[in-house]
C-alpha atoms as one frame of an Amber mdcrd trajectory, in Angstrom:
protein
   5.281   2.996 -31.933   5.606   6.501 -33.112   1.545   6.459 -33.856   0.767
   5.408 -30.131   3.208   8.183 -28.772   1.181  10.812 -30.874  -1.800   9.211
 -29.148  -0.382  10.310 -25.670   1.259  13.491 -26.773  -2.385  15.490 -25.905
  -2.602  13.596 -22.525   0.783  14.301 -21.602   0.851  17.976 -22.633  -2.346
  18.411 -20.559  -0.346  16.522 -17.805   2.481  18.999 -17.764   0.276  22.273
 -17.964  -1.227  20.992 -14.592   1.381  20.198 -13.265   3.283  23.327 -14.063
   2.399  25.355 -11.038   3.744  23.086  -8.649   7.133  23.648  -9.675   6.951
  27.677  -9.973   8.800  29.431  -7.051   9.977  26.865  -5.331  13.915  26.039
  -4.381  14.488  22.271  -4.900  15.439  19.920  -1.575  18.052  17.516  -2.713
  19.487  14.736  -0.523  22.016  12.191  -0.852  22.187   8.850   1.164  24.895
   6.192   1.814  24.160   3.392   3.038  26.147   0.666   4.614  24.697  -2.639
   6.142  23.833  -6.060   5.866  21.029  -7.600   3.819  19.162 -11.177   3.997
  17.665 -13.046   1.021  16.563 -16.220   0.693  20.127 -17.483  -0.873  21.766
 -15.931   2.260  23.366 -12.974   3.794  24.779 -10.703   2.094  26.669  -7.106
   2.666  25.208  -4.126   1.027  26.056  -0.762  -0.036  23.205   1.910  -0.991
  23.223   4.949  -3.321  19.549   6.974  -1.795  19.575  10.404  -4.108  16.005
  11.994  -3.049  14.706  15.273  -5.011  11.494  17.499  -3.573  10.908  20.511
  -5.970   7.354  21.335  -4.819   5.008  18.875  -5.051   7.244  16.605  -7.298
   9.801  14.301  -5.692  11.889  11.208  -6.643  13.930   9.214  -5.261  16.015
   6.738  -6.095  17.572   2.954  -4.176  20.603   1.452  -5.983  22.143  -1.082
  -3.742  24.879  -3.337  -4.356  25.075  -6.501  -2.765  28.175  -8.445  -1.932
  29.945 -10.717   0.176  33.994 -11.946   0.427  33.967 -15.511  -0.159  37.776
 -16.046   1.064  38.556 -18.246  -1.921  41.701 -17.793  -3.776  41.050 -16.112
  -7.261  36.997 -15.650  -5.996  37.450 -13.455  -2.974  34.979 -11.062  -4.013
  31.167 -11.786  -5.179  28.389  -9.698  -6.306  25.004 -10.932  -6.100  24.348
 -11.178  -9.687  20.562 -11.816  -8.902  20.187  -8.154  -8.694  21.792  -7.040
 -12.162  21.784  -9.603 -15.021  18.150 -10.364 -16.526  17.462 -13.113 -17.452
  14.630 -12.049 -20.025  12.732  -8.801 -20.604  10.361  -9.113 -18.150  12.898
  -9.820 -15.503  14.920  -6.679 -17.042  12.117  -4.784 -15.779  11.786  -6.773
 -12.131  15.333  -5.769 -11.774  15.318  -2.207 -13.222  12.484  -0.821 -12.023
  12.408  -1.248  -8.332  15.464   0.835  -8.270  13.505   4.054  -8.561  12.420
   3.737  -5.245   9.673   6.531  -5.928   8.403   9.275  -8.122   5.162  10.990
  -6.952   3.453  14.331  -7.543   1.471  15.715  -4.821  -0.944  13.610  -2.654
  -3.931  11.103  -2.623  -6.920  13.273  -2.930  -5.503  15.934  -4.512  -6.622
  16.941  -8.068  -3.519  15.754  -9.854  -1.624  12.122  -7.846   0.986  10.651
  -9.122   3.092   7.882  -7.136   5.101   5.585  -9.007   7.353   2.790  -7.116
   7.214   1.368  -3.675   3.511   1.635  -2.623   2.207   1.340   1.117  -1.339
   2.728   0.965  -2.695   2.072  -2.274  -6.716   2.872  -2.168  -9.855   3.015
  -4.608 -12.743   5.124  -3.058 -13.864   3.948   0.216 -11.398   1.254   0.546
 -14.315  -1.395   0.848 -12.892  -3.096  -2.092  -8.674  -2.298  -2.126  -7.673
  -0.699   1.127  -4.411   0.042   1.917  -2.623  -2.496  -0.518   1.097  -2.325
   0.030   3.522  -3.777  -2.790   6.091  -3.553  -0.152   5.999  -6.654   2.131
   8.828  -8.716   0.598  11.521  -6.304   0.434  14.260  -6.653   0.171  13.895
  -9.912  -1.297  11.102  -8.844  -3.934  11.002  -4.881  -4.933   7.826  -3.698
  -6.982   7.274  -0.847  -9.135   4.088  -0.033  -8.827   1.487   3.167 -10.043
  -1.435   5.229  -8.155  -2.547   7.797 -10.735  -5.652  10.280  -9.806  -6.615
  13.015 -11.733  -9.996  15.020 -11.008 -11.974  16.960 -13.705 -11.966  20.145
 -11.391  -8.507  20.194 -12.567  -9.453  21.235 -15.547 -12.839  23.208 -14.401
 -14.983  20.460 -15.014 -15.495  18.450 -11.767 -18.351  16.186 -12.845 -15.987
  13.032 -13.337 -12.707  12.037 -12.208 -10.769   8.771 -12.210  -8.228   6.322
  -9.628  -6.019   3.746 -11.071  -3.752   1.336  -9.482  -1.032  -1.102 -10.505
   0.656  -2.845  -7.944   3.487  -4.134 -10.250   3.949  -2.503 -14.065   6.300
  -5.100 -14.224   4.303  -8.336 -13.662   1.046  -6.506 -13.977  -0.524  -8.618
 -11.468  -2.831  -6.820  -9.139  -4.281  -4.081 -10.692  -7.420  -1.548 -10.430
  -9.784   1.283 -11.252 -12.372   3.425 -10.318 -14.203   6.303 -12.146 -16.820
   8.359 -10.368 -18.850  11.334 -10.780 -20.593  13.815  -8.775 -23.972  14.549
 -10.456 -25.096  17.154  -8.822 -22.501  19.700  -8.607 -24.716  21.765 -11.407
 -27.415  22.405  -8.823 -24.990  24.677  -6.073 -27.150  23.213  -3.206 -24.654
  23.211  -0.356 -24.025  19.596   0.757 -25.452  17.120  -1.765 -23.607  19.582
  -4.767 -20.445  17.279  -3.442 -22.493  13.994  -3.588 -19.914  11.127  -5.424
 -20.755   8.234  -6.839 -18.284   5.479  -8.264 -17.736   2.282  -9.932 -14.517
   0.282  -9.140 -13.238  -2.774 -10.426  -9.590  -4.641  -9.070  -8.579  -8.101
 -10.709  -5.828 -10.187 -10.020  -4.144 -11.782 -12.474  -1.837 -14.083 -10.661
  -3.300 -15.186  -7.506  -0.604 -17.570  -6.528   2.370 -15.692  -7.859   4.112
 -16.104  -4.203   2.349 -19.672  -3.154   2.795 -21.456  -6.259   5.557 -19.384
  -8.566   6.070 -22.679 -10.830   2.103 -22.430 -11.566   1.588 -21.593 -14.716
  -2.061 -22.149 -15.181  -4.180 -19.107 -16.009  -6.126 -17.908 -13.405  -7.950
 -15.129 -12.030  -9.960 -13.253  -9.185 -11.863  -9.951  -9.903 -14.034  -8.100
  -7.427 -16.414  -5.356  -8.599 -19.015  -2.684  -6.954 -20.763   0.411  -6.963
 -20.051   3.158  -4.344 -21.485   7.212  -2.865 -19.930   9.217  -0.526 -20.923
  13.005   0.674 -19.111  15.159   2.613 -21.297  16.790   5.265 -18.966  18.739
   7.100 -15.870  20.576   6.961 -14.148  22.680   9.244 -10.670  22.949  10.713
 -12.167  21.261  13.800 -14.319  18.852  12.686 -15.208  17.194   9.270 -17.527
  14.347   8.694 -18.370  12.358   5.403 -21.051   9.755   5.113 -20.245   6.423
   2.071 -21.480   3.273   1.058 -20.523   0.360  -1.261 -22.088  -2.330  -2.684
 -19.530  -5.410  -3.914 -19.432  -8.641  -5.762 -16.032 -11.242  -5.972 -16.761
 -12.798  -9.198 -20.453 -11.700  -8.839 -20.833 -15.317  -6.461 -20.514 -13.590
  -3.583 -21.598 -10.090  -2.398 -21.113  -7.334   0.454 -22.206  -4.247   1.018
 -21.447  -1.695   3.655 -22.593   2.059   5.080 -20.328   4.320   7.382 -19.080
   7.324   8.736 -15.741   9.042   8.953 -13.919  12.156   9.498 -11.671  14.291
  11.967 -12.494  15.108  15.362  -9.914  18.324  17.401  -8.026  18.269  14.456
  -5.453  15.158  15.481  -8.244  12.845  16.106  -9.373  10.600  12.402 -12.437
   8.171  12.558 -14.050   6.023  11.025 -16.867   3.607  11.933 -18.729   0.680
   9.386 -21.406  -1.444   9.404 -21.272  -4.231   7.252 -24.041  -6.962   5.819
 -21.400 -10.084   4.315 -23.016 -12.803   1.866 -21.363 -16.145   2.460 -17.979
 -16.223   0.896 -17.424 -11.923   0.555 -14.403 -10.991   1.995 -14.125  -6.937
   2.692 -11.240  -5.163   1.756  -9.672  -8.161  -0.562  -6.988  -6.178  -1.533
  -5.823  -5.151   1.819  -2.146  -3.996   3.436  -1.553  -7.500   3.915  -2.600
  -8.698   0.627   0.639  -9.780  -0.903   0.574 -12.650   2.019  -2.636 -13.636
   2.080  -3.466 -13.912  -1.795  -2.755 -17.356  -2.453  -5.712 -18.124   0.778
  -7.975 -15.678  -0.412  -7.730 -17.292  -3.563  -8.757 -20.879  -2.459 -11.752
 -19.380  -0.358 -13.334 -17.581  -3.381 -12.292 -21.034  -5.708 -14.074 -23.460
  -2.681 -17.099 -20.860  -2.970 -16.319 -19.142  -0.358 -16.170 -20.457   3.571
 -19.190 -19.568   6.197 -22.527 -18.075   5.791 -23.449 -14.365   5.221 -23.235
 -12.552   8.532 -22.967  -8.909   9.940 -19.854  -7.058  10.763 -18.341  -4.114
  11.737 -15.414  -1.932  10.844 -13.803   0.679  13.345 -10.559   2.657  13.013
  -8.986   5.535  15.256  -6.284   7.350  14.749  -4.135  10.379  16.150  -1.572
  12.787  14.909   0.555  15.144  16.808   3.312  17.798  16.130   2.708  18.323
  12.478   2.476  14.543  11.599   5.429  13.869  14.009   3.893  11.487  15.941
   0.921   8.876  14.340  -0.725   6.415  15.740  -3.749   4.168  13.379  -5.952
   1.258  14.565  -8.595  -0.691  13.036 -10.234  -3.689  13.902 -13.075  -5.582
  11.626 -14.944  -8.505  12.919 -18.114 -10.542  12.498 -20.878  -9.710  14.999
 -21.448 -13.318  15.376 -17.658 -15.322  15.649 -16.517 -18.701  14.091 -17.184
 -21.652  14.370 -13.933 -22.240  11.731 -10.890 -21.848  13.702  -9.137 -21.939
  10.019 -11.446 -19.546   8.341  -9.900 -15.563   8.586 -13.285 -14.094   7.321
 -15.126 -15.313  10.544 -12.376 -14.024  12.915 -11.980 -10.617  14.212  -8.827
  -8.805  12.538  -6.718  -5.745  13.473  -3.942  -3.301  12.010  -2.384  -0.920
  13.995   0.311   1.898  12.297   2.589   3.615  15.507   5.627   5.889  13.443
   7.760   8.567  15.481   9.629  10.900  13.730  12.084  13.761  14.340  10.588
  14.388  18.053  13.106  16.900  19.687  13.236  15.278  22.830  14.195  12.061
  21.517  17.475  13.060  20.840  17.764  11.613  17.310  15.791   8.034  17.915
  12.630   7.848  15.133  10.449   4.624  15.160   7.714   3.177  13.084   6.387
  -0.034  13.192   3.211  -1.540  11.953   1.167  -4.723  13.081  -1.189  -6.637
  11.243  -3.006  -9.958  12.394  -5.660 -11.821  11.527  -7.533 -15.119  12.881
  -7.747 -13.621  16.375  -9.937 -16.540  18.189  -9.092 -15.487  21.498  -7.439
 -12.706  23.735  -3.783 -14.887  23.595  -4.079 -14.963  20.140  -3.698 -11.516
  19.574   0.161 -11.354  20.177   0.283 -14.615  18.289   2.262 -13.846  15.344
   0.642 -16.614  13.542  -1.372 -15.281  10.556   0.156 -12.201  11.574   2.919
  -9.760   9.239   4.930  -7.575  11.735   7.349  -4.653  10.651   9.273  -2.222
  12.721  12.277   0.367  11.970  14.361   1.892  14.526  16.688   4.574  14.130
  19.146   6.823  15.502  20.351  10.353  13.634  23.734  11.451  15.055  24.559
  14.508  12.568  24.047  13.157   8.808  24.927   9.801  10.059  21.934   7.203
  10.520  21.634   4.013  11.956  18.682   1.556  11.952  17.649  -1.573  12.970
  15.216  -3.387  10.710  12.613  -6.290  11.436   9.840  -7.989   9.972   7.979
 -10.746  10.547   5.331 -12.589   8.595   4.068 -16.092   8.954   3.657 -18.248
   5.467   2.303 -21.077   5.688   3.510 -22.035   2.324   6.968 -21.928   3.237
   9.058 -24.856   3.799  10.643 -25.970   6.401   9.575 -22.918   8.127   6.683
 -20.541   8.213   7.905 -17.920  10.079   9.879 -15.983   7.675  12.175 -13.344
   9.262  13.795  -9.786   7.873  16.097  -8.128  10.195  19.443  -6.458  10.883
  21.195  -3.535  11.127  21.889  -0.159   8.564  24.059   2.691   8.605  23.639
   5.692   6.416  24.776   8.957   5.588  23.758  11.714   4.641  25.885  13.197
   2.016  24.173  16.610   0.892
């Protein structure tokens, strides 16, 4: 143990150094939350009390969600239970399921910058382009399920060598399930041409290890999906106003099936984000495996690549806009991807048009305390009714209202599993109350 820690100690120590300036000259933020409400699980409802201490000192921040779950059970002698579920481990690796989830976050600074850190609840977890993880969120069965997860970045210019950086990403350090990498270079920065000096090109890999964790939990049979490719991506312009990057990728799932894409993206007036993809599918590829929705859709995607893949290889396309306004206040995201060429598989999500859309409102003025985000993500859309058909579709939405440090929200979400039993809609909602202390 000790040899393996002197292993690290140069990492570390290089870790710190960079990291050092973030902290210099700048006051810590520290908050304090209490929160009161009522939580659902699959073993029923149950009422909850929340401990939310949050620290910002520069670009570092952590925060933490210790929440105690309990209910009155009227019984004499037994009046008052705690939901031992969430605090007695039954084995290591559930010590860590249950421990480490309650660090609801530690980060340092943000994705792209020279140095990322984020460990904890994930929402937007990305390699490169996004062509082969995109958005994975480790998120979607809370509170039911929490995951610990890790995005770690770190750029050689950090260190005044930016020929080669690195992305990793674990969606649970815990179960160690879903996990990733990419490592990329940009061989031409010697030359100091303007333009193609900033040329980067990357290989990424992203396995997962237990495909049917949520479909089958009682399957213990070994199994695995991996998907692999080969990516560039140049940055041709960048101004305040506008900025605009070309990329492409090249991918393989298990090197049977293989995609490849080119595109363009950027920022248009400064609030408006774009991008815009064409995409050439071999039967079976599915873009963006590990997406937002991934955590629901696994245990499918898994069967597809095992029946060698559903469909014949086909064009598509890939469009998102987005806006921001008032310094991030207000954000609104939308993508769709879709086959040129649609179905004829009603069952099959690959041949179907999909769409995500990200709508969050936060500390407007003229709301008067209210904040809202919500997010909507559906797949399988065969026709224009089926697009506010929350089949195949994972819905989340938070409303709140801020009267002095007191806060109360309404939570729902919404996903449809077609795994569970009796019922596949599986519903998340009620109400919380919190308050903030410091």
């Amino acid at each position: 143990m000790i040899r393996h820690l002197r292993r690290l100690a140069p990492v570390l120590a290089l870790v710190a150094i960079a990291a050092a300036p973030g902290f210099a000259q700048t006051p810590p933020d520290f908050s304090m939350g209490l929160g009161i409400g009522v939580a659902t699980f699959a073993d029923g409802t149950w009422q909850s009390l929340s401990l939310n201490p949050d620290l910002a000192l520069g670009k570092f921040g952590i925060g933490l969600d210790v929440q105690l779950n309990y209910r009155f059970t009227g019984g004499a002698g037994n009046e008052f239970e705690i939901r031992t579920e969430d605090w007695v481990p039954e084995d290591f690796q559930d010590f860590l399921n249950i421990y480490l989830p309650k660090i609801a976050y530690v980060r340092w600074d943000q994705k792209g910058a020279p140095l990322y850190i984020k460990l904890g609840s994930i929402e937007d977890g990305t390699l490169g382009n996004g062509f082969i993880m995109g958005g994975y969120a480790n998120n979607l069965f809370m509170p039911d399920d929490r995951h610990f997860g890790l995005a770690f970045d770190i750029d050689g210019a950090l260190f005044e060598f930016p020929y080669v950086g690195l992305e990793t990403f674990v969606g649970d350090l815990a179960e160690f399930d879903v996990f990733g990498a990419r490592l990329f270079v940009r061989p031409l920065i010697g030359l100091g041409v303007p333009i193609i000096k900033d040329l980067q090109v990357g290989a990424s890999f992203a396995m997962d290890v237990k495909p049917y964790l949520y479909d089958h939990p009682l399957d213990t049979t070994e199994r695995s999906v991996a998907v692999y490719g080969v990516d560039a991506r140049l940055p041709i312009l960048s101004s305040e106003i506008v900025s605009l990057s070309t990329f492409a990728d090249i991918a393989t799932i298990e090197f049977d099936s293989w995609g490849g894409m080119v595109g363009v993206g950027g920022r248009l007036i400064k609030f408006l984000t774009y991008t815009v993809q064409l995409r050439a599918l071999g039967a079976g590829f599915i873009p963006m495996y590990f997406d937002a929705t991934y955590d629901v859709f696994r245990g499918a995607k898994y069967d597809i690549v095992q029946a060698g893949g559903l469909g014949d290889a086909s064009l598509a396309w890939y469009a998102s806009l987005g806006t921001s306004f008032l310094d991030g206040k207000i954000v609104f995201n939308m993508g769709v991807d879709a086959p040129f060429a649609f179905g004829p598989d009603t069952a099959d999500i690959t041949q179907w048009p999909h769409l995500r859309g990200v709508f969050v409102v936060s500390e407007v003025p003229a709301l008067k305390g209210f904040s809202f985000d919500a997010s909507y993500d559906k797949k399988l859309i065969t026709t224009f009714a089926s697009l506010v058909d929350a089949t195949e579709a994972a819905i989340q939405a938070r409303l709140n209202y801020k009267a002095g440090p007191a806060v109360i929200s309404f939570v729902y979400k919404l996903r449809y599993d077609v795994t569970a039993t009796p019922d596949p809609w599986v519903v998340t909602s009620g109400l919380e109350s919190s308050i903030e202390l410091f």
